[in-house]
N, C-alpha and C positions, 0 to 999 in steps of 0.2 A: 530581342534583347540578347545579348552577349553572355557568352558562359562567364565573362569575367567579372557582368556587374550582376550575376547571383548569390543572395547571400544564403549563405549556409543555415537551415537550421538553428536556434539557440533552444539548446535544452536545459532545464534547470533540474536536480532533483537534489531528496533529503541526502547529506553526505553522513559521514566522510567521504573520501575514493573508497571502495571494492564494498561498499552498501551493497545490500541483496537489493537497494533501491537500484542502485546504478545499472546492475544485472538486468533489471527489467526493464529502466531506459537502452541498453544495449540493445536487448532484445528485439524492443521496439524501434526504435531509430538508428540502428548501425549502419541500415544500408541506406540513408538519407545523406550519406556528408554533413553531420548534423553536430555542432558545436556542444560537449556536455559539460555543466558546472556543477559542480557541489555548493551545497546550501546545508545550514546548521542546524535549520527547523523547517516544519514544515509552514509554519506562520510564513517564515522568507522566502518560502517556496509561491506560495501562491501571491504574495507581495509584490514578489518580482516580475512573475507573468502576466499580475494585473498593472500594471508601471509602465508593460512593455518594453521591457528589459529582458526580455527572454518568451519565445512562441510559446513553447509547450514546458507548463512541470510534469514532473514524475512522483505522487506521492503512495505509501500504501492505505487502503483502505480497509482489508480485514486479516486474520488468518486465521485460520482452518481451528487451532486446537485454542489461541490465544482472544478471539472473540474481534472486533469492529475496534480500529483506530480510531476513537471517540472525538478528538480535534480535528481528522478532517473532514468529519461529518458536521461539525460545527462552524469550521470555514466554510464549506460549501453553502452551508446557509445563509452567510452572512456578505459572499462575495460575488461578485457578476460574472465570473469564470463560468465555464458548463464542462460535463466530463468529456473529453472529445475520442477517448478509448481505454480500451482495457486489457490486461494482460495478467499471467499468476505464473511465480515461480515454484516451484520445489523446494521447499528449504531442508539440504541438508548440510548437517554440522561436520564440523573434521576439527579433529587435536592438531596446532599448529605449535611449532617452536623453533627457535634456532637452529639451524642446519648443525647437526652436529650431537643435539640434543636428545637423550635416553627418556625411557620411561623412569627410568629410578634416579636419572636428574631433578626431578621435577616436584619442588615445593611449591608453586603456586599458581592455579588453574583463575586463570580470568575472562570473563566475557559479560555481553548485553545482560541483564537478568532475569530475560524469556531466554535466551539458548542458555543459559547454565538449569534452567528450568527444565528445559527441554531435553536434558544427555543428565537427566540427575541418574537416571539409572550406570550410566555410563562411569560417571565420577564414584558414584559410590562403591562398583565393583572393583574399578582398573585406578583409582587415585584417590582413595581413600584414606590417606593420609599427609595426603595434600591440601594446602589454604585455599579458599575456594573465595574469590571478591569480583561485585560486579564493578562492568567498565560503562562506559555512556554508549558504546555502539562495539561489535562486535570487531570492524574495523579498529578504532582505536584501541582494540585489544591485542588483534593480532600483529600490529603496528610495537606495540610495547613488549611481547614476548617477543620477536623476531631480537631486538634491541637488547632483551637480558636474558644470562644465564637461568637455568632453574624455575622456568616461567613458561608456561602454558595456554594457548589462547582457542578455546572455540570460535570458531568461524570457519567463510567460505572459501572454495577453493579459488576464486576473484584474489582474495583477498591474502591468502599467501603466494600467490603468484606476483601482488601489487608490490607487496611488502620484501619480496625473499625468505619467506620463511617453508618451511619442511613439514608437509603432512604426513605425520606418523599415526597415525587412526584416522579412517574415514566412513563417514556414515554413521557417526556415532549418536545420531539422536534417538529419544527412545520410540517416538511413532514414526515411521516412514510415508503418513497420509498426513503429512505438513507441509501446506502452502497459504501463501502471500497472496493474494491478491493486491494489487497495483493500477491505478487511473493515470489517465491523462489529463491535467484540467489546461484549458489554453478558450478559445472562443472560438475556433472551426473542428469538427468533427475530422479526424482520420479517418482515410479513402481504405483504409487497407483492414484485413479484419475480416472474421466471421460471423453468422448470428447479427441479431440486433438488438439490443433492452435497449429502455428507456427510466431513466429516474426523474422522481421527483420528492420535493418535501414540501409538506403539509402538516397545520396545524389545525383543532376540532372545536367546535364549541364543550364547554365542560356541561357532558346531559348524557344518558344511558342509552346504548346502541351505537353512539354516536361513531366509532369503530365499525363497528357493521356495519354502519351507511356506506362509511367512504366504500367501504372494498367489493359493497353492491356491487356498480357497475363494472367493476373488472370480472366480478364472475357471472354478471349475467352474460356477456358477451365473448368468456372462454378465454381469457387471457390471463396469464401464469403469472401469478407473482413470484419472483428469484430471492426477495430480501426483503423485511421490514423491520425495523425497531425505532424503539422511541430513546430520546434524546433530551434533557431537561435544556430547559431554555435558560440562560444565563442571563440573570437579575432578576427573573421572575419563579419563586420557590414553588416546587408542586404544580408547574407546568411543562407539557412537554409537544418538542413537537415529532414528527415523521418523516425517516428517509424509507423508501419503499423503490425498488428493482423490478420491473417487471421485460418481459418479452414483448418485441413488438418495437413499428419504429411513429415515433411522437407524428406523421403526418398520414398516416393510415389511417382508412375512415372511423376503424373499431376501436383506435388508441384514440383520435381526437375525439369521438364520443365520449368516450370514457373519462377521459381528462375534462371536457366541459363539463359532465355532471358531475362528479365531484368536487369542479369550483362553487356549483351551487348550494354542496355538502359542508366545506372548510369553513376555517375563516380569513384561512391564509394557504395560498399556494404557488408553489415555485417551482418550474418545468428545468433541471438540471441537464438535460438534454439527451438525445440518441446517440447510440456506442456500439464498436461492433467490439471484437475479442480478437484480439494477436494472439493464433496459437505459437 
């Protein structure tokens, strides 16, 4: 085959441009040749990968201080994608504004309303007397302070570099142990990567123990679980089911054990697939 009839790569991820998402598509796929699109939700994220309209999305799946992206734990259950890798950035926040822009310019501080959450220490000491309103993404925030006088945006440094806008504080969030975790959902596994989990989700018949059955066989046989929680199932109230992380890759003899008896455990199980970690 000819270098000229390969096609590049299509990546899809949650947008705007300079998303702390697209950062960790960067990450991952920069050195591929790999075509990147912005997407509005993560619903069209995975839409579009299952459509085959694009190889691999890029969505996030938890962070560190603000707890598990609850929707795409809920698409994964519902969709035939599998996670094919994973990655986590650093989130840190920086004061963005017009080139040109003072601190004693600035009537009004806008961003996502997890980073104005996250630098409240920051606003309340250094802009305290500034309007403080949330934006739908930290991009389109820093997009609209570059554009006006008097106007301040948390965000990343992607994302004044996207826009032209001027970092006058950086680092300004208030824990420095804030990160994103970020998936790949597509239907082949990425070669590249560290480590190896495997996820799945499962749901229990409603009877006591029934919890401690499932997670028997991963500790009889010394395999670490990295993640579990429970998830209400949609249409059905006071039911939930499980996404669960563990080490280990899904065709090992000690993971395919394990995974067989706990089908005999559920009532419902779905093998999300093996992933390794882009450092």
């Amino acid at each position: 085959m000819s270098l000229a009839t390969v096609k590049p790569l299509r990546i899809v991820f949650l947008g705007p441009r300079a998303s702390f998402t697209e950062e960790a598509a960067l990450k991952i796929f920069s050195d591929s040749g790999a075509v990147f699109t912005p997407l509005p939700s993560i619903r069209e994220v995975f839409r579009t990968v299952e459509n085959n309209d694009a190889d691999y999305g890029v969505v996030a799946l938890e962070n560190s201080l603000e707890g598990s992206i609850g929707e795409t734990i809920d698409l994964l259950a519902n969709s035939n994608l599998r996670i094919c890798g994973e990655t986590e950035i650093r989130i840190k926040h920086n004061l963005i504004v017009k080139p040109g822009t003072s601190f004693n310019d600035i009537k009004l501080v806008i961003s996502h309303p997890h980073a104005l959450a996250q630098c409240r220490n920051f606003i309340e000491s250094r802009l305290k007397n500034a309007r403080v309103e949330p934006r739908p993404s930290t991009s389109d925030a820093v997009k609209e302070a570059v554009e006006n006088s008097g106007v301040a945006a948390i965000g990343s440094e992607l994302a004044a570099y996207v826009y032209g806008g001027e970092i006058i504080a950086r680092g300004i969030e208030d824990h420095r142990d804030n990160y994103t975790r970020f998936i790949v959902i597509g239907r082949n596994a990425l070669e590249k990567g560290v480590g190896m989990k495997t996820a799945i989700i499962f749901t229990l018949p409603h009877r006591p123990g029934a919890l401690y059955s499932a997670l028997e066989p991963f500790a009889l046989r010394g395999l670490n679980l990295t993640k579990i929680e429970s998830r209400p199932i949609k249409g059905k109230p006071w039911e939930y089911l499980f996404f669960m992380e563990f080490e280990g890759y899904e065709r090992d003899e000690r993971v395919s054990e394990a995974i067989e008896e706990l089908k005999r455990r559920t009532t419902q199980i779905k093998l999300l697939g093996s992933y390794r970690k882009v450092p």
